[in-house]
C-alpha positions as CSV (number, residue, x, y, z in Angstrom):
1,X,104.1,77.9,112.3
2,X,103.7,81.5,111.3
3,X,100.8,83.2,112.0
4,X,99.5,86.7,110.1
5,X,99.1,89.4,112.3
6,X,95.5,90.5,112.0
7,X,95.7,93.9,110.2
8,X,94.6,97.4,112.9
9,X,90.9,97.9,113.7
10,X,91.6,101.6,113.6
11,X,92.7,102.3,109.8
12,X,91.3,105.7,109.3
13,X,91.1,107.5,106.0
14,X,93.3,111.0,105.4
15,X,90.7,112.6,103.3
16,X,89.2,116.0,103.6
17,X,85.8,116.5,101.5
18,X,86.6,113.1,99.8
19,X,90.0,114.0,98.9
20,X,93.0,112.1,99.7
21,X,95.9,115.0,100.8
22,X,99.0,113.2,99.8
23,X,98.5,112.2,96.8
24,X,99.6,112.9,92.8
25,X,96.3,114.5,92.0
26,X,96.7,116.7,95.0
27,X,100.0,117.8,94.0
28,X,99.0,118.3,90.6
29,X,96.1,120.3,91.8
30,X,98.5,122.3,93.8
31,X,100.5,123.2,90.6
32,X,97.2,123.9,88.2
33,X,97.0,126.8,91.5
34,X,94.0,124.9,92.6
35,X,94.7,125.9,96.2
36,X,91.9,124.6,98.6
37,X,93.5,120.9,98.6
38,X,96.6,122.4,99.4
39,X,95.1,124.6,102.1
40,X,93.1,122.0,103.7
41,X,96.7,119.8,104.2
42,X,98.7,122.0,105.4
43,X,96.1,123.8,108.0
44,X,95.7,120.2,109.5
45,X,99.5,119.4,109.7
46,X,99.9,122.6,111.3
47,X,96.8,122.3,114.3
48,X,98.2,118.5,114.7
49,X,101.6,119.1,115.4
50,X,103.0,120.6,119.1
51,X,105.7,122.5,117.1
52,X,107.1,124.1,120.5
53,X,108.3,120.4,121.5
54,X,109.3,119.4,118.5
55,X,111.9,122.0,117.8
56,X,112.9,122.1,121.3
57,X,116.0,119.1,120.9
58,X,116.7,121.2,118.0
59,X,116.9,125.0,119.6
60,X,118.8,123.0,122.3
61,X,121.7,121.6,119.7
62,X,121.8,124.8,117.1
63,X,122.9,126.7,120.5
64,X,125.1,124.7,121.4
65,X,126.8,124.6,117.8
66,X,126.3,127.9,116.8
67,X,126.6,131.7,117.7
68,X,124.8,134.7,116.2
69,X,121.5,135.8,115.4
70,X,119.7,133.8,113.4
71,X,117.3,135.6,110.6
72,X,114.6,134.0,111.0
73,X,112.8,131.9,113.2
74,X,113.8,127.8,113.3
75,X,110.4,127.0,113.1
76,X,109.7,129.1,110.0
77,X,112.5,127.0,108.3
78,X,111.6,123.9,109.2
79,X,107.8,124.5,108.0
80,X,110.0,125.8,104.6
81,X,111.5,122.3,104.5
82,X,108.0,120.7,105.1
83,X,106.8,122.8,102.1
84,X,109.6,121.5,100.2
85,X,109.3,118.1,100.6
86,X,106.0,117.8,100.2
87,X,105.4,119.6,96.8
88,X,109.3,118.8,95.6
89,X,110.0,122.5,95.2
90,X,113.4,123.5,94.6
91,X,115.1,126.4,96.5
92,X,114.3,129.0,94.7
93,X,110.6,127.8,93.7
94,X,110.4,127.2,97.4
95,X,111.1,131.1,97.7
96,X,108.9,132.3,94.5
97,X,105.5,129.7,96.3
98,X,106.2,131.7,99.6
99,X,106.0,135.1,98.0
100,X,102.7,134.0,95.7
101,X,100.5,131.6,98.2
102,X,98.8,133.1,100.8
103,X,97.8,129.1,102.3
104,X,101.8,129.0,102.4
105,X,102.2,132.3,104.3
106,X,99.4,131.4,106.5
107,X,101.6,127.8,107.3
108,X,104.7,129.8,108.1
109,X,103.0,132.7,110.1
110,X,104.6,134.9,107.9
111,X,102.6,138.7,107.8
112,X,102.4,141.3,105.9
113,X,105.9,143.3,105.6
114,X,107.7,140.3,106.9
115,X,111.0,139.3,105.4
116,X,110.5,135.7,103.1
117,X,113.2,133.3,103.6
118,X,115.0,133.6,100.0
119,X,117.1,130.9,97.9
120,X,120.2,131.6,100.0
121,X,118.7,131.1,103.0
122,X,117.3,128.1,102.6
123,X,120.4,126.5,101.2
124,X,122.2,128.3,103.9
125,X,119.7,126.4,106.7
126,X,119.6,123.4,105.1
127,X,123.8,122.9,105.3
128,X,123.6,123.6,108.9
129,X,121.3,121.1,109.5
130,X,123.0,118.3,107.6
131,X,126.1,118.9,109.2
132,X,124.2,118.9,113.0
133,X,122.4,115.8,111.7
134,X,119.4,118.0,112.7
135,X,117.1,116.0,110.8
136,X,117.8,113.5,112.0
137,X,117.0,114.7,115.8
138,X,113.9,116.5,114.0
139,X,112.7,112.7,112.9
140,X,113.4,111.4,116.1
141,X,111.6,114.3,118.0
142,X,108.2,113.9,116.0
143,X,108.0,110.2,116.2
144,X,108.2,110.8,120.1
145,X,104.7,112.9,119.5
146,X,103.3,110.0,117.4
147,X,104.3,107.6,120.4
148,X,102.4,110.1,122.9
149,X,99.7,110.0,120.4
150,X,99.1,105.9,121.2
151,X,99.9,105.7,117.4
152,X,103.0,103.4,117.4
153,X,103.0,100.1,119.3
154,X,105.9,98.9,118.8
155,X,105.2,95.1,118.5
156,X,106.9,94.4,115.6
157,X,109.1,95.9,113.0
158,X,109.3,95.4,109.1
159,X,112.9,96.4,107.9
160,X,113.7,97.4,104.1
161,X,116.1,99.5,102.0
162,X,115.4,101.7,98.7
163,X,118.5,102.6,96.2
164,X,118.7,106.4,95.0
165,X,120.9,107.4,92.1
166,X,123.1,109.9,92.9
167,X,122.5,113.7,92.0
168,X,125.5,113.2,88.7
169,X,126.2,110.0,87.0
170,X,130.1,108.9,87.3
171,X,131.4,109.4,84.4
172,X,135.2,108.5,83.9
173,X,137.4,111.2,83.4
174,X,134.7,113.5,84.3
175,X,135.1,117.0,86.1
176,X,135.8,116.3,89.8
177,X,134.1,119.0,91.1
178,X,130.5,117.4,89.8
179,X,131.2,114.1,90.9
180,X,129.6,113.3,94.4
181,X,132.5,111.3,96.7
182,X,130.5,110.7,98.8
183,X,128.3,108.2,96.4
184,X,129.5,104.9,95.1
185,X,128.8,102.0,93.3
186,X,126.5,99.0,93.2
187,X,125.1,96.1,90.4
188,X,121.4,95.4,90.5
189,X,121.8,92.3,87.9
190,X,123.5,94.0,84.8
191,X,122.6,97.3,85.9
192,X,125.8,99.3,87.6
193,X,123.8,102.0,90.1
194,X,126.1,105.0,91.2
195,X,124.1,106.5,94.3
196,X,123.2,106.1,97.6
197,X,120.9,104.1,100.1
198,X,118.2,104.5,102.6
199,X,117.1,101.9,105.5
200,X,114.0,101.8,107.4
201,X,112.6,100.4,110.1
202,X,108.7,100.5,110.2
203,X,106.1,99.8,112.9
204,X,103.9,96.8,111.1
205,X,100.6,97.5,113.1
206,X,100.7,101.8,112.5
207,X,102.7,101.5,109.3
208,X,104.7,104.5,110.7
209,X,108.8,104.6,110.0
210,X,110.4,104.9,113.7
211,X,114.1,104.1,112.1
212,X,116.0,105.6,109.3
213,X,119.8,105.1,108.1
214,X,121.2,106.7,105.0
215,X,124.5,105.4,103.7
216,X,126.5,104.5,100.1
217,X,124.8,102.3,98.2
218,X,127.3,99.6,98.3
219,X,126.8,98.8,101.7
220,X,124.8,95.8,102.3
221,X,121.0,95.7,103.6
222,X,121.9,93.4,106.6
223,X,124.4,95.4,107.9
224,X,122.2,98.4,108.6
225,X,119.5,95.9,109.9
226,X,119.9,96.1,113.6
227,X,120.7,99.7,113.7
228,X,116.7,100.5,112.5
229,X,115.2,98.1,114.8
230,X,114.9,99.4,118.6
231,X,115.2,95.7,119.8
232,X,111.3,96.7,122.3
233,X,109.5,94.5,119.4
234,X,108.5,90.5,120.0
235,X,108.7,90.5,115.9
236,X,111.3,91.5,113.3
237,X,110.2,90.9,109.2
238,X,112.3,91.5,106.2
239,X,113.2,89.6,102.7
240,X,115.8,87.4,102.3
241,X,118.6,89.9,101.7
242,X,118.9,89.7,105.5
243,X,118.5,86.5,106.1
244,X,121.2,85.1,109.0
245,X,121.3,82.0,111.0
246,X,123.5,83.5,113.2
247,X,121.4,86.4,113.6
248,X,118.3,84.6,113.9
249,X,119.7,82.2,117.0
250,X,120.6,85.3,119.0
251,X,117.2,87.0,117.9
252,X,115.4,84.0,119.0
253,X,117.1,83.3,121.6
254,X,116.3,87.1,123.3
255,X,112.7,86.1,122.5
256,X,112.2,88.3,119.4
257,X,110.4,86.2,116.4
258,X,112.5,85.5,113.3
259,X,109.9,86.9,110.4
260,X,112.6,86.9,107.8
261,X,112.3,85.2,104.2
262,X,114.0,81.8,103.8
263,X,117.0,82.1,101.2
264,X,117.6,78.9,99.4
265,X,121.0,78.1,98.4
266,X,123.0,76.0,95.3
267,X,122.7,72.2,96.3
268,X,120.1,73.3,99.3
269,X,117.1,74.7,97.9
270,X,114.1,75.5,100.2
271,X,112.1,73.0,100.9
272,X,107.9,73.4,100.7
273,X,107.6,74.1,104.0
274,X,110.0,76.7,104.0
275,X,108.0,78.3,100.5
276,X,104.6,78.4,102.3
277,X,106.1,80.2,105.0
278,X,107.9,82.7,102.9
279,X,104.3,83.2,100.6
280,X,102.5,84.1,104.0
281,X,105.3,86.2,105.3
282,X,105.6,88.1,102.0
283,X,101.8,89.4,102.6
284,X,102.7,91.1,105.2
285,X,106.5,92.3,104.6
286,X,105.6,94.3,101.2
287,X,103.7,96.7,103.1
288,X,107.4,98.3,103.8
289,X,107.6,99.0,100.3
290,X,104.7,101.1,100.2
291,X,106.7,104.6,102.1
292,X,109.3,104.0,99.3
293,X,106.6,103.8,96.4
294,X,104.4,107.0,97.8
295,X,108.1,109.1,98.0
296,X,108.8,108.2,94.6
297,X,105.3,108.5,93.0
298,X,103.9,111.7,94.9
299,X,106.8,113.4,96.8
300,X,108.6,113.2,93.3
301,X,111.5,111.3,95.2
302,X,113.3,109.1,92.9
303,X,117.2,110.1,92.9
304,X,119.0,112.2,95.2
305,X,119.4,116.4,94.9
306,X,122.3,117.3,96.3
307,X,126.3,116.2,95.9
308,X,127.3,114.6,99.6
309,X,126.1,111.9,102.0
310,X,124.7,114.4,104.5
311,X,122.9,116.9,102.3
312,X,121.1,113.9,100.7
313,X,120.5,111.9,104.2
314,X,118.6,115.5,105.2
315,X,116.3,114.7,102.1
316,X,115.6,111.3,103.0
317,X,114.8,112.1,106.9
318,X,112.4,114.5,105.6
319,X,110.8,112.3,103.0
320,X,110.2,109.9,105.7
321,X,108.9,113.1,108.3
322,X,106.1,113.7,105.6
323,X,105.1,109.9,105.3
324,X,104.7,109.7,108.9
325,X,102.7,112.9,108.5
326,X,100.0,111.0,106.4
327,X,100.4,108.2,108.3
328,X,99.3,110.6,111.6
329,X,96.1,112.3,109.7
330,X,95.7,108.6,108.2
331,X,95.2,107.2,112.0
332,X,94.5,110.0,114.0
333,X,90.7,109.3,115.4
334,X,90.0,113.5,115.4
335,X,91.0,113.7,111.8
336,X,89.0,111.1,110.1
């Protein structure tokens, strides 16, 4: 019989004077220029974050990659990237916020007579890390500090995927040089989807996403299913798109519980059994679709920017660095 998992005692709320941080209204305050919401989020991502150790990996690989002086610091641009994906600001609105805010100056410990990282720049940083999979090690780096936090205990994991359009629809005979290669295609009932996919792989007591893959959107859910699960939890949940009994007797059989949705099949439908247990599951497992509906709805996240596979795998890691943001201020005892 399968039995709920009792939801955490130590929910906490991310709210400063009363306000939620990472929501719409807070982003559209930030664009009416109402700026204390937006200074009250950013000053408590920046005193709850050991930035030395999380850019460390990263220092380690860009020197390894790369040569030359670097124009500005590596922390400076990842806070830029933060800025970014938080209030969905294009390069060079990124660069116009920077020169204008002083709570985003303040953020990036940028002074007076100090050079701004410009349009260029940023594009210019953000192809480098794509093509070191930087943010990828950058995701991997701050869920380490979440772990040391006692945030993530890694009992169980809720696996799901989320389908982004590409940047460009395909468009026959359209100019090659628009088209993204790296994209394909897909058929959600009559619908044909040209884009991309992201997995995840999500603690179900913190909530917090300790996987990610990013891939074409043709590939199936199941395949990418035991590459976002890190095979420590007693539990795996997901919907039927990855149900396997194959996978199942090898999961049972290494003592992790089989939490996944019951598919029924022409000639073998499920039985009632089988429907009660996928009703109580299914209380539990659509709280993985909640990351994917708070990147959409207030990161502004619902298709893809950028014309190739690693470019728009960069914007998904960070999506997903920002919802484990709130999820930190959300649970963190010293923030509430």
């Amino acid at each position: 019989m399968f039995t709920i998992v009792n939801k955490p005692t130590y929910m906490r709320t991310n709210k400063v004077d009363n306000t939620d941080l990472f929501t719409q209204s807070a982003n559209d305050n930030f664009k009416k220029h109402i700026k204390t919401q937006s200074k009250a989020a950013l000053e408590i991502i920046n005193n709850s974050i050991n930035w030395k150790e999380l850019i460390e990996p990263i220092d380690k690989t860009i020197q390894r990659a790369e040569t030359g002086r670097r124009p500005f610091a590596i922390l400076t641009i990842i806070k830029c990237f933060i800025l970014q994906s938080i209030y969905s600001l294009s390069d060079s609105r990124l660069e116009e916020e920077i020169a204008d805010r002083r709570s985003f100056q303040i953020f990036l410990d940028i002074k007076t007579g100090d050079s701004i990282p410009d349009e260029t720049t940023i594009c210019r940083y953000r192809d480098m890390f794509s093509r070191l999979e930087l943010d990828k090690i950058l995701f991997k780096s701050f869920y380490k500090q979440l772990k040391k936090k006692g945030l993530v205990l890694e009992q169980g994991t809720l696996v799901d995927a989320t389908i982004k359009q590409a940047y460009t629809r395909a468009i026959p005979n359209n100019n090659e040089n628009n088209r993204d290669k790296d994209a394909n295609f897909t058929k959600r009932g009559h619908k044909t989807i040209f884009g991309y996919k992201g997995h995840i792989g999500m603690d179900i007591k913190s909530k917090i996403i300790h996987s990610t893959e990013f891939t074409p959107v043709s590939v199936h859910d199941s395949e990418m299913f035991e590459k976002v699960i890190h095979k420590k939890e007693s539990m795996v949940m997901a919907d039927k798109g990855y149900a396997s009994n194959a996978r199942k007797d090898k999961f049972i059989k290494n003592g992790i519980r089989w939490a996944v949705l019951d598919k029924g099949y022409s000639g073998n439908p499920l039985t009632k059994k089988q429907i009660s247990r996928n009703k109580k599951i299914s209380k539990i497992r659509n709280e993985v679709e909640k990351p994917f509906a708070f990147m959409k709805t207030v990161l502004e996240y619902s298709r893809c920017s950028y014309y190739n596979i690693k470019r728009n795998r960069f914007q998904f890691n960070f999506k997903t660095i920002i919802y484990n943001l709130r999820r930190m201020i959300t649970l963190s005892p010293q923030m509430a």
